[in-house]
VOPAGU-2260 file (C-alpha; in pm, 1 decimal, decimal comma):
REM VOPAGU-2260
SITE   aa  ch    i         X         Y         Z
SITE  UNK   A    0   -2520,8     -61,7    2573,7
SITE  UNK   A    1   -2438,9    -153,8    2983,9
SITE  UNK   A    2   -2044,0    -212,1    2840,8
SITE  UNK   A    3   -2051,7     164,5    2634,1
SITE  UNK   A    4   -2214,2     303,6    2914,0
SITE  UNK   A    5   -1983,0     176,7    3155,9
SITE  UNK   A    6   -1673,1     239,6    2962,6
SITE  UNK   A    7   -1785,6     606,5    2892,7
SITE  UNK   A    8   -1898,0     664,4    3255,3
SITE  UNK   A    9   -1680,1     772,9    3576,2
SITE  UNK   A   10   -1335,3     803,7    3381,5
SITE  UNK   A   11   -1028,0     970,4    3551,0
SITE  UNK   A   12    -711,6    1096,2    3392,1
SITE  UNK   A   13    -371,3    1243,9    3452,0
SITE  UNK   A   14     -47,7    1337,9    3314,1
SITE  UNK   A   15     227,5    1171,4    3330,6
SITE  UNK   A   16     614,1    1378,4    3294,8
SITE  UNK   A   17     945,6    1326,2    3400,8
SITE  UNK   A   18     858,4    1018,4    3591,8
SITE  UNK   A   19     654,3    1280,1    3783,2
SITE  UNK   A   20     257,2    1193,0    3785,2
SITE  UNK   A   21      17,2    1477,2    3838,5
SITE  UNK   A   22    -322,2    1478,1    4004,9
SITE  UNK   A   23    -630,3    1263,3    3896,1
SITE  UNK   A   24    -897,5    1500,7    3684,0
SITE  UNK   A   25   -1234,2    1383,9    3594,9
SITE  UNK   A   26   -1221,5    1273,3    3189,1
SITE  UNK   A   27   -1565,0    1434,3    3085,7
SITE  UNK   A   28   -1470,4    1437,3    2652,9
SITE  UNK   A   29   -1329,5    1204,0    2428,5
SITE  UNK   A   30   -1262,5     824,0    2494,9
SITE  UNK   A   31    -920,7     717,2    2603,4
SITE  UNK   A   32    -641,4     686,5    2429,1
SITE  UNK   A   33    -500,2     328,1    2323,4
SITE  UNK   A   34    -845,9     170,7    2402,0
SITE  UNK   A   35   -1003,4     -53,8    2049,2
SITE  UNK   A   36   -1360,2      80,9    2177,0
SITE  UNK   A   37   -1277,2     447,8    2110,9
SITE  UNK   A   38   -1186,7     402,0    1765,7
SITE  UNK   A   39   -1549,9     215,2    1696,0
SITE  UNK   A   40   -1741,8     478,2    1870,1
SITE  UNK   A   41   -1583,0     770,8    1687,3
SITE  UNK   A   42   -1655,6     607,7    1357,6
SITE  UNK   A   43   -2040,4     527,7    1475,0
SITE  UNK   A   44   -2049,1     928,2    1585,3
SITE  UNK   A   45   -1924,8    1019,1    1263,7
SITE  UNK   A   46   -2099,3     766,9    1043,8
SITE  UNK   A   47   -2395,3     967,7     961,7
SITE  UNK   A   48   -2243,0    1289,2     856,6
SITE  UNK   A   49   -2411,1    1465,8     515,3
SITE  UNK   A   50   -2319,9    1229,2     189,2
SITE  UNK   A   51   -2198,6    1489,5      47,4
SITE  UNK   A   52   -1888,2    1490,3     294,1
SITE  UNK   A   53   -1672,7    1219,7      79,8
SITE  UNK   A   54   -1373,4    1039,6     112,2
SITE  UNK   A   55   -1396,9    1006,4     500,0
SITE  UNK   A   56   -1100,0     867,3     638,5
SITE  UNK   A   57   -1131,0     852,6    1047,9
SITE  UNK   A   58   -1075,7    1211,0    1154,5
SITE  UNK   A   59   -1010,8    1339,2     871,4
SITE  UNK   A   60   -1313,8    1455,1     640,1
SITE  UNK   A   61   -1308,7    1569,0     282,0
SITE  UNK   A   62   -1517,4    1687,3      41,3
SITE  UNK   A   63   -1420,9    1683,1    -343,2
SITE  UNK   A   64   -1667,9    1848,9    -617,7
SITE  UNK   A   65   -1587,6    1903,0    -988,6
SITE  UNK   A   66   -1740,2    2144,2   -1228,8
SITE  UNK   A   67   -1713,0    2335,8   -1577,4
SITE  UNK   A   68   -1587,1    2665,4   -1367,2
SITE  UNK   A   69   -1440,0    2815,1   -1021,9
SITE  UNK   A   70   -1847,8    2927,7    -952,4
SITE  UNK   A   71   -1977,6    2620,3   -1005,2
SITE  UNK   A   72   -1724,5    2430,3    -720,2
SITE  UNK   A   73   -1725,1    2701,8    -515,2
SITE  UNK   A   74   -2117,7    2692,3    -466,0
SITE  UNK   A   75   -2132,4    2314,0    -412,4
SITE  UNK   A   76   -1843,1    2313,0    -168,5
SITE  UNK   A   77   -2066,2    2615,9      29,3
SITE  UNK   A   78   -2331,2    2441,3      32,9
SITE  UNK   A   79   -2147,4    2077,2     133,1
SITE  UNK   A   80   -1984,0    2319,1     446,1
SITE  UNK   A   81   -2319,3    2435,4     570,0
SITE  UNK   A   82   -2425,3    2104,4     617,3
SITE  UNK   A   83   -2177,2    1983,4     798,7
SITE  UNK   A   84   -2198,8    2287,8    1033,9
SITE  UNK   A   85   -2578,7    2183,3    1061,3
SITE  UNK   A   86   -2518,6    1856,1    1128,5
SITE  UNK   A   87   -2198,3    1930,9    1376,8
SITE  UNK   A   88   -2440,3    2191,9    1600,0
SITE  UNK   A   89   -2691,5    1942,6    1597,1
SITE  UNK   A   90   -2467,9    1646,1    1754,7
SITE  UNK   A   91   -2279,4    1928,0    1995,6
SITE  UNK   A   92   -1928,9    1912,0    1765,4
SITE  UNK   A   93   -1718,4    2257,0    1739,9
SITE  UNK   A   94   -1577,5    2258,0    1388,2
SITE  UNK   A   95   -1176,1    2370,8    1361,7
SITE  UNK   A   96   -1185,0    2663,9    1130,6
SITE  UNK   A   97    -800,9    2691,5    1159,2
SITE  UNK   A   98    -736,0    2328,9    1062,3
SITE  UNK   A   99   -1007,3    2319,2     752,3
SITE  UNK   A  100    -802,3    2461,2     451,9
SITE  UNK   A  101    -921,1    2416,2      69,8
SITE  UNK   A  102    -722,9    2361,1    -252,0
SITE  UNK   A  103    -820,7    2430,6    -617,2
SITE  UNK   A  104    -725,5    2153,2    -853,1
SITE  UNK   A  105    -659,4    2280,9   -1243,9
SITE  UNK   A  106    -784,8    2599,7   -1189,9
SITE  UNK   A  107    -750,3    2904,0   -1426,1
SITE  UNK   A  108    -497,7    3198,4   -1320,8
SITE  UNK   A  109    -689,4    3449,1   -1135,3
SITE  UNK   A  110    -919,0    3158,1   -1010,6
SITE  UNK   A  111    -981,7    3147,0    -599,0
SITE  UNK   A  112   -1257,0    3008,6    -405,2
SITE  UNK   A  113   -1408,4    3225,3    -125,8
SITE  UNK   A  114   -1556,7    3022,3     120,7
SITE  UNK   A  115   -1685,7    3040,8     443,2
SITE  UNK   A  116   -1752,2    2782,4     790,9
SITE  UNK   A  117   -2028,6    2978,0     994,3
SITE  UNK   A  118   -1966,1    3319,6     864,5
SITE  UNK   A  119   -1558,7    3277,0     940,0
SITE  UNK   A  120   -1351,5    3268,5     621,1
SITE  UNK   A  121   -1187,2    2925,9     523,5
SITE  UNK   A  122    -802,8    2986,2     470,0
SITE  UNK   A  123    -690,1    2856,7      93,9
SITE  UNK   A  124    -391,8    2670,1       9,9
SITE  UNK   A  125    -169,5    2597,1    -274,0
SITE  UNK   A  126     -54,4    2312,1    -103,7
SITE  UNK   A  127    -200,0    2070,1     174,0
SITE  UNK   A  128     -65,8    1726,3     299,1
SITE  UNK   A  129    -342,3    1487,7     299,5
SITE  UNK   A  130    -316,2    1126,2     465,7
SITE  UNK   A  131      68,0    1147,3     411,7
SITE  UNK   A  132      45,7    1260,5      57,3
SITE  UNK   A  133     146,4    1642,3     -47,0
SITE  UNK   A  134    -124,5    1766,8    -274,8
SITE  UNK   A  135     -31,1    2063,9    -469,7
SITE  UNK   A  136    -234,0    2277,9    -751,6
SITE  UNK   A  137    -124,5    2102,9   -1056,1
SITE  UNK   A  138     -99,6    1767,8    -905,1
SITE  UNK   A  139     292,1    1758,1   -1057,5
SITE  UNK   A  140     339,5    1583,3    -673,7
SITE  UNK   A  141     697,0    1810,2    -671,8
SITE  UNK   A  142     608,0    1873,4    -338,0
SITE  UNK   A  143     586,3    1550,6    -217,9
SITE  UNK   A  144     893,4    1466,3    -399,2
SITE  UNK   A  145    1027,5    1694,1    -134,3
SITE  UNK   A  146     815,5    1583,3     134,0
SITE  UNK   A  147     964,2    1231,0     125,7
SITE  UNK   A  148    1277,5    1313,6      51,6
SITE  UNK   A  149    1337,8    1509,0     351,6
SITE  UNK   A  150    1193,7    1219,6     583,4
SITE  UNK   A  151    1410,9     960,1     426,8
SITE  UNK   A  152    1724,1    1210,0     451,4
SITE  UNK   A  153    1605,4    1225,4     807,7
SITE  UNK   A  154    1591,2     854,0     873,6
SITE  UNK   A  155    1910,2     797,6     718,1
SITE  UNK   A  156    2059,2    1041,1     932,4
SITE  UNK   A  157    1929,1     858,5    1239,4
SITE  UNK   A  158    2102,5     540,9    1088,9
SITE  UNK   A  159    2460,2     726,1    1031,7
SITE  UNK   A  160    2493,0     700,3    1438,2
SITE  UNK   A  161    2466,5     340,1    1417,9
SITE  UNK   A  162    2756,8     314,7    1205,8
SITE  UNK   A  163    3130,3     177,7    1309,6
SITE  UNK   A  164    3382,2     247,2    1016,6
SITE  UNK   A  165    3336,9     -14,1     720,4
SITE  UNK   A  166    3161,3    -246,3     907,1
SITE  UNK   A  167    2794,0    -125,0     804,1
SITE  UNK   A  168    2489,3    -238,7     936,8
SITE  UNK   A  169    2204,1    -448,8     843,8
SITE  UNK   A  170    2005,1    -344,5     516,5
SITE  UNK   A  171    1700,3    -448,8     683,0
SITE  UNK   A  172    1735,8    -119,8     892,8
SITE  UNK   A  173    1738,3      76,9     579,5
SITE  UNK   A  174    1409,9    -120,2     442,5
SITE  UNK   A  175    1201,5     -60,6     745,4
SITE  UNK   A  176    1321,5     311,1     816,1
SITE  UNK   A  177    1414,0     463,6     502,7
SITE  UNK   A  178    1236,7     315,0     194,6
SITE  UNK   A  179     923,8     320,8     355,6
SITE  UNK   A  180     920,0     708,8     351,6
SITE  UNK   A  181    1054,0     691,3     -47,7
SITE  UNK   A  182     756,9     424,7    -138,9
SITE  UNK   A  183     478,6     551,8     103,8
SITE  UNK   A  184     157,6     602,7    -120,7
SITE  UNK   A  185     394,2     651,8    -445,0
SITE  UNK   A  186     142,8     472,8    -723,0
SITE  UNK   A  187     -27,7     783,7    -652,0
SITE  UNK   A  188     199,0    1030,9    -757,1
SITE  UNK   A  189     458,9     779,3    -937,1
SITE  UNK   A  190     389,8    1003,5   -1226,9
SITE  UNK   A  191     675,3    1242,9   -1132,6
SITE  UNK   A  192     881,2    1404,5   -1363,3
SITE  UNK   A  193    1235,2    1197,8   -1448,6
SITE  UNK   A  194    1427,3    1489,4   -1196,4
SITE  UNK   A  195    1227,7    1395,6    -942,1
SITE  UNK   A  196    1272,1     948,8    -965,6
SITE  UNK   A  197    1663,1    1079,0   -1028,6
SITE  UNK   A  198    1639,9    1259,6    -663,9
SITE  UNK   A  199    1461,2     984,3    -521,9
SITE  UNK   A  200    1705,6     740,1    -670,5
SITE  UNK   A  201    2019,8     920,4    -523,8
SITE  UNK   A  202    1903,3     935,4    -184,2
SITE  UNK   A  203    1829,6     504,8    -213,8
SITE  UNK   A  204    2185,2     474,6    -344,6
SITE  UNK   A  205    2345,6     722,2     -80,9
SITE  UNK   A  206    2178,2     556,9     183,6
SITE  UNK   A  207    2279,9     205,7      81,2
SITE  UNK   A  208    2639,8     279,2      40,3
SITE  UNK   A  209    2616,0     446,7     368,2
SITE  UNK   A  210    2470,6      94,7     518,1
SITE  UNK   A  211    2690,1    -135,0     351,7
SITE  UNK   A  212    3003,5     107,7     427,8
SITE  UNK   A  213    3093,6     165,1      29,9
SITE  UNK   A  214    3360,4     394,7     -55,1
SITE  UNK   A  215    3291,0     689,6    -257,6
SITE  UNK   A  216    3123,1     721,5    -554,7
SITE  UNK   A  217    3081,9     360,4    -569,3
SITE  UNK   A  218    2897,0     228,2    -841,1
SITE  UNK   A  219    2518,9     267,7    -797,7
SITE  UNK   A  220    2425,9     -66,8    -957,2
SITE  UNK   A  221    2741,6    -300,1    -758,6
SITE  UNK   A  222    2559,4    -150,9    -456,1
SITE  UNK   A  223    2234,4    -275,2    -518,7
SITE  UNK   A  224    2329,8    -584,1    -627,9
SITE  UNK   A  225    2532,2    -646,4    -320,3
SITE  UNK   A  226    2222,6    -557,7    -124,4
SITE  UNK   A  227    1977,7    -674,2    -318,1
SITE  UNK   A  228    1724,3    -389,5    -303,2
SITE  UNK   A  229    1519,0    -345,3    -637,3
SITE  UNK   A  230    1654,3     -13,4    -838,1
SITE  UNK   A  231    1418,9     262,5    -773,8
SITE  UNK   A  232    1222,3     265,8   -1094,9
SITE  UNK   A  233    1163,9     -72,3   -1149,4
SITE  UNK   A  234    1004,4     -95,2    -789,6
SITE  UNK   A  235     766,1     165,9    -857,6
SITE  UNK   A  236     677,9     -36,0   -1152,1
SITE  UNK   A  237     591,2    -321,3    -985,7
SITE  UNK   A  238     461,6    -121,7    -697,6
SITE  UNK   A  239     220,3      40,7    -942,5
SITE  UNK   A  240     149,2    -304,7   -1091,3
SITE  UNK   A  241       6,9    -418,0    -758,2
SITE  UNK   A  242    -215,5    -125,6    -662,6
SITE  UNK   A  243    -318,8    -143,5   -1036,6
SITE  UNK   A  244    -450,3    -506,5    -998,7
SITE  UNK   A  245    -577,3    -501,5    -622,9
SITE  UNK   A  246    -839,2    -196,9    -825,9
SITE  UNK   A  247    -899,7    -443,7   -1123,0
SITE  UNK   A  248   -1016,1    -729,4    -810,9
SITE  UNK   A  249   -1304,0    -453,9    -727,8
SITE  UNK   A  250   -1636,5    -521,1    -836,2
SITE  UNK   A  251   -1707,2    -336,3   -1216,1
SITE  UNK   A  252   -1913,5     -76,0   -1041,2
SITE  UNK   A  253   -1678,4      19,2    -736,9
SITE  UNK   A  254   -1563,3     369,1    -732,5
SITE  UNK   A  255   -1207,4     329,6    -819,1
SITE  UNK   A  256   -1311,9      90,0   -1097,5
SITE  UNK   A  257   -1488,3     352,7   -1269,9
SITE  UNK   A  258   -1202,2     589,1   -1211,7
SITE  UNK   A  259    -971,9     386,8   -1420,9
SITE  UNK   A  260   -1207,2     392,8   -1705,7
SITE  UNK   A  261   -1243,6     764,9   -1670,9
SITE  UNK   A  262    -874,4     858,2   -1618,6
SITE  UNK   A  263    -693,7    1015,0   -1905,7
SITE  UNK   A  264    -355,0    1170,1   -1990,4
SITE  UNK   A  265    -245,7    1497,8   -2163,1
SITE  UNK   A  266      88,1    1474,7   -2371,4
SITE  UNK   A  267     283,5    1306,5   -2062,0
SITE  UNK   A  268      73,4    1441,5   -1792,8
SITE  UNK   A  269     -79,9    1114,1   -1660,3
SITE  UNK   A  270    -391,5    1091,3   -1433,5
SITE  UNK   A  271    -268,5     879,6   -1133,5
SITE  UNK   A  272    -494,5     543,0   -1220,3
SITE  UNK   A  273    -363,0     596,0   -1597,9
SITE  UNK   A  274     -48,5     577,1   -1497,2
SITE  UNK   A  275     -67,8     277,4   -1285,0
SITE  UNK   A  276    -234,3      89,4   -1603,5
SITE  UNK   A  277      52,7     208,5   -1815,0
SITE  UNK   A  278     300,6      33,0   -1591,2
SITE  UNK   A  279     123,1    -269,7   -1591,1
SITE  UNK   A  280     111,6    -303,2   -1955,3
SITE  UNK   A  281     423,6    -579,8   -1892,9
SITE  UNK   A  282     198,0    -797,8   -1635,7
SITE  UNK   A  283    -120,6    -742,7   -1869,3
SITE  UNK   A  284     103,6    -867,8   -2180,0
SITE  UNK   A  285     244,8   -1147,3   -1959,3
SITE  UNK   A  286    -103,1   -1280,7   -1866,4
SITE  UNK   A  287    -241,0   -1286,2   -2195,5
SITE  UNK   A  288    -595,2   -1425,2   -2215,1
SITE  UNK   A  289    -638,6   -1482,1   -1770,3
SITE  UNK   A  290    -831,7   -1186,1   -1603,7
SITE  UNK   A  291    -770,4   -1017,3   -1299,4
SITE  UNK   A  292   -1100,4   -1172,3   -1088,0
SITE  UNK   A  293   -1310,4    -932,2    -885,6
SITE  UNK   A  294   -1357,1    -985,1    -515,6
SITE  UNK   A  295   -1705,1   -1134,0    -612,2
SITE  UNK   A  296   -1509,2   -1446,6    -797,0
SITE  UNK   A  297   -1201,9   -1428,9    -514,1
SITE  UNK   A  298   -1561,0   -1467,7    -234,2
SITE  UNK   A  299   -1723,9   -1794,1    -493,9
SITE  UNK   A  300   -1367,1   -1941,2    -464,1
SITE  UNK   A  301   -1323,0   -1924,7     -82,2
SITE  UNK   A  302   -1620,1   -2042,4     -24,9
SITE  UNK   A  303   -1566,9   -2347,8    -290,1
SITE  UNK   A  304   -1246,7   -2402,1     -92,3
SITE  UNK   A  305   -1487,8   -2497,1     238,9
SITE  UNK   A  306   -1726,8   -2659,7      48,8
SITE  UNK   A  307   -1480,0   -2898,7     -90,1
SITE  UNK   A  308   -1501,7   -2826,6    -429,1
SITE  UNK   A  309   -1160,9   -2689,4    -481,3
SITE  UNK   A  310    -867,6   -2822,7    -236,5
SITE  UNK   A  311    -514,1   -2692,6    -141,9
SITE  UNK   A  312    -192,8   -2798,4      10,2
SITE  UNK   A  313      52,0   -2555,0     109,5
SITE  UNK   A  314     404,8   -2752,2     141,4
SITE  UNK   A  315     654,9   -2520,4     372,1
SITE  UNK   A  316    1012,9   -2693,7     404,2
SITE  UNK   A  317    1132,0   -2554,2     746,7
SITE  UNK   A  318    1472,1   -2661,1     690,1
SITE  UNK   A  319    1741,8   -2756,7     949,7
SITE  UNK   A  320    1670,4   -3076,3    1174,2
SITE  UNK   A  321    1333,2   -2988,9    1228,3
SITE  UNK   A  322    1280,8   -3053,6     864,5
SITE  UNK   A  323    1451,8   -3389,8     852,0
SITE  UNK   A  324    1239,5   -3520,4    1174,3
SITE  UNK   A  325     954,6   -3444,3    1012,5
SITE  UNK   A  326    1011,9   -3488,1     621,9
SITE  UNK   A  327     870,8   -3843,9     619,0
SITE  UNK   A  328     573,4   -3782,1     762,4
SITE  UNK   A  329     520,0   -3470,6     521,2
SITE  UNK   A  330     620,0   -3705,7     260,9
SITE  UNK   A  331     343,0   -3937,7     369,1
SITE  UNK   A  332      86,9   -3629,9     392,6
SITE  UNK   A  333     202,9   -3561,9     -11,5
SITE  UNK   A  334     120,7   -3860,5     -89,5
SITE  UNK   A  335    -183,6   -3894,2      82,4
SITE  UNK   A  336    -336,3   -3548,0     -89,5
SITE  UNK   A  337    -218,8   -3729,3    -419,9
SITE  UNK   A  338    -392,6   -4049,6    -404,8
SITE  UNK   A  339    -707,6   -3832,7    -257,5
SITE  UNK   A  340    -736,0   -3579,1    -558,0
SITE  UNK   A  341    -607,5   -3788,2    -839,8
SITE  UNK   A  342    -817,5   -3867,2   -1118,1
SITE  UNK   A  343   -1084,3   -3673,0    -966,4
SITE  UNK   A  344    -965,9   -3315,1   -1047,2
SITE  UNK   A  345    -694,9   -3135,3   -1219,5
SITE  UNK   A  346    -381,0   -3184,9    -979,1
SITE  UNK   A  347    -120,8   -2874,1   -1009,1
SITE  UNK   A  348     227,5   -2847,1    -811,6
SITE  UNK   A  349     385,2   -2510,7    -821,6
SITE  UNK   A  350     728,4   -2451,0    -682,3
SITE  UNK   A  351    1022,3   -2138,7    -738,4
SITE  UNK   A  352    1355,7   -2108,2    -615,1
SITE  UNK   A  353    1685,4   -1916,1    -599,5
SITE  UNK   A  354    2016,4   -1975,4    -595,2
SITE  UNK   A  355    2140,5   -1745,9    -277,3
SITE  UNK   A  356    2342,3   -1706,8      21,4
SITE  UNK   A  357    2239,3   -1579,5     328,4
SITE  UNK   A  358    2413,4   -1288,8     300,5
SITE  UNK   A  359    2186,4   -1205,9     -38,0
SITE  UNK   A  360    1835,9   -1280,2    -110,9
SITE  UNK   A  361    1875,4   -1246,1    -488,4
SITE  UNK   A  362    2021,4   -1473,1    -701,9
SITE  UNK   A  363    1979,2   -1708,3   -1014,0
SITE  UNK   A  364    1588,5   -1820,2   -1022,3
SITE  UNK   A  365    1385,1   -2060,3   -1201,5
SITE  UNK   A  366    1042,8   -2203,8   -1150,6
SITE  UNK   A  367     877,5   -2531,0   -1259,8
SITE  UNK   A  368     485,5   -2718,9   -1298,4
SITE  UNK   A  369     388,2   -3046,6   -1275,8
SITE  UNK   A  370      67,5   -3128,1   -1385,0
SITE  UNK   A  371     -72,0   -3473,7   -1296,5
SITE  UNK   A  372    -311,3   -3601,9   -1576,5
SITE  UNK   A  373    -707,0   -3621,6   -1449,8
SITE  UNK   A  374    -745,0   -3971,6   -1532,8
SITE  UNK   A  375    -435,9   -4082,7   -1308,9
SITE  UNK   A  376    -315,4   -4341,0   -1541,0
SITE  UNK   A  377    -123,0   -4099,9   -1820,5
SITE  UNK   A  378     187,5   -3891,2   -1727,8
SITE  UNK   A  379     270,3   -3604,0   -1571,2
SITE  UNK   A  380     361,8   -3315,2   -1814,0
SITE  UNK   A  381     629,7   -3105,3   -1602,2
SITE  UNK   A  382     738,8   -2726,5   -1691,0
SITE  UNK   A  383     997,4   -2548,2   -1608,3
SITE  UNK   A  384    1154,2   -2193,4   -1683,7
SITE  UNK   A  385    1415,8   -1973,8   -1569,2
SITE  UNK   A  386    1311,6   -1659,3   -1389,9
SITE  UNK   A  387    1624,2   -1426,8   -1415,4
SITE  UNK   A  388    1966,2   -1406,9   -1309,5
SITE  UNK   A  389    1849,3   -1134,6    -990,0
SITE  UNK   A  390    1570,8   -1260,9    -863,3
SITE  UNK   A  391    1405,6   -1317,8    -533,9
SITE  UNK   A  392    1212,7   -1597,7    -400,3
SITE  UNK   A  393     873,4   -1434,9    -386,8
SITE  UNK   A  394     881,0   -1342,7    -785,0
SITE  UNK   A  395     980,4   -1744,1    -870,7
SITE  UNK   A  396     737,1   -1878,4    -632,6
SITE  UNK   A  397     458,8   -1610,0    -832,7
SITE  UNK   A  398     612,2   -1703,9   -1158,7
SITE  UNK   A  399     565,1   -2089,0   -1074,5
SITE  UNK   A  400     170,9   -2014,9   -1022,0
SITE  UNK   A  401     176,5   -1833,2   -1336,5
SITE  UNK   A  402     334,7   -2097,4   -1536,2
SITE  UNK   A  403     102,6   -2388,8   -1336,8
SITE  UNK   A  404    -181,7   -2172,6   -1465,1
């Protein structure tokens, strides 16, 4: 309590402009910025607000209610709003009528919701961008369709003055600046109309030819290839597939599990979560009979892992000099984990790898298992399998688990 007090007490603050500074102020509100403690006390201030405010995400505050009618949500989000103004006069908070908007979700034509923050109107929206997501009416996400391609167009823009002639410039740039707008949040509204993937598809391939310094209407493919970014619709798939199994790792009676078993689709109008499942159909196929464990199981294991039931050893091969310095006493670590563990458990060696340049990090993979036998006087069964012909060294090393599995 002495540190919060302290760090909350006697603060000064000024502005900074022009390499001009201005004149010290006393900082009576608000915590300053950049400091870890702010963050912590902001979420302590705000961690009691009314249940019925939910999802909270720092600053920003929702509240979502369903019904059979327009009535029926508009009374339950009036009543949810009146006790957050209760419980904002009672902890000395002013809330932002201007900034509060609401949104009707499926709604009937002719439907509206009439609601009101201490006697001032809240404004209604068809649209409203919510933690980097555009939300419209009918949740057809056409909006943010626009949304990101408008950043990305933006970002690629910044990278055309970086450009000399031919010579291009490294893809990486267009990974970190431009693809992250194109793949923020997008299992969420990957269930987009075929349009809107072919927009978001054209401004991946303009950008890459731009990068790479492609002629004209060079093929789309060739320049992927030569990059060795994913196509656009198979990395939503497996961007899908990954949100889709970091839900099924929840415990069975977390929130979003129970949204997957609830989500539906109309014709091909897909609920977000149904979608997601729907894409990873190919990974659910692939792993047959194994389950997706819940963060219960993932907790048992980690804590077998320091209890010394299960043991690991992660072999890295640094490569260059370094790694021949060094490779006989790794060697001699191997060996020593083998003679350890043998006989004594069921002894697994994983490994994937690809047949690349530097210049590309996709190439011709394959993956292999060896499987020691638990007595330690049989013989190792070994299995191997080729990956694909464009494949990257974080799918063979994932396929090599599989197959050791």
């Amino acid at each position: 309590m002495l540190h919060i007090s302290s760090f909350l007490s006697n603060r000064l603050a000024r502005i900074r402009f022009s390499g001009e500074n201005g004149s010290w102020i006393e900082s009576e509100w608000g915590t300053s910025a950049g400091t870890k403690t702010g963050p912590l006390l902001f979420i302590m201030y705000l961690h009691d607000v009314p249940k019925s405010v939910f999802p909270k995400s720092a600053d920003d505050t929702v509240s979502v209610k369903s019904g059979s009618c327009c009535s029926e949500i508009e009374k339950s989000l009036q009543h949810t709003i009146n006790e957050l103004v209760d419980w904002s006069k009672d902890w000395g908070m002013v809330l932002n009528c201007m900034k509060t908007k609401c949104i009707l979700f499926g709604g009937s034509k002719g439907d509206c919701l009439n609601l009101t923050i201490d006697s001032s109107p809240a404004e209604e929206v068809s649209q409203q961008l919510y933690l980097g997501v555009m939300l419209d009416q009918r949740l057809t996400f056409s909006f943010q369709v626009d949304y990101a391609v408008s950043k990305a167009q933006r970002a690629t823009y910044k990278l055309s003055g970086l450009m000399k002639g031919r010579e291009g410039i490294p893809v990486q740039l267009f990974k970190t600046l431009v693809r992250s707008h194109l793949e923020y949040a997008i299992p969420a509204w990957a269930a987009i109309g075929d349009e809107e993937v072919t927009r978001l598809e054209k401004v991946q391939a303009d950008c890459l030819s731009m990068v790479i310094g492609a002629k004209a209407k060079s093929s789309i493919a060739a320049v992927e290839v030569v990059t060795g970014v994913i196509p656009f619709r198979i990395q939503i798939r497996e961007l899908c597939t990954r949100e889709f199994c970091r839900i099924m790792s929840k415990d069975n009676d977390h929130i979003l599990r129970k949204l997957v078993e609830q989500s539906t689709r109309k014709g091909l109008q897909f609920c977000p979560l149904e979608y997601m499942r729907i894409m990873s159909k190919q990974l659910l196929s692939t792993i047959g009979e194994c389950q997706i464990v819940n963060d219960s199981s993932n907790r048992w294991c980690l804590q077998s892992k320091r209890s010394g039931n299960v043991s690991r050893l992660d072999i890295v091969c640094r490569g260059g000099d370094h790694a021949n310095r060094h490779l006989e006493d790794e060697v001699c670590v191997v060996k020593d984990f083998v003679f350890k563990m043998i006989g004594k458990s069921v002894l697994v060696f994983t490994d994937g790898s690809v047949l690349c340049s530097q210049q590309k990090s996709v190439g011709p993979g394959a993956c292999a298992a060896i499987m020691c036998p638990l007595q330690g006087d049989g013989v190792e069964s070994m299995f191997m399998r080729a990956v694909s012909n464009n494949a990257d060294i974080v799918s063979c090393e994932v396929e090599g688990i599989i197959l050791g599995l």
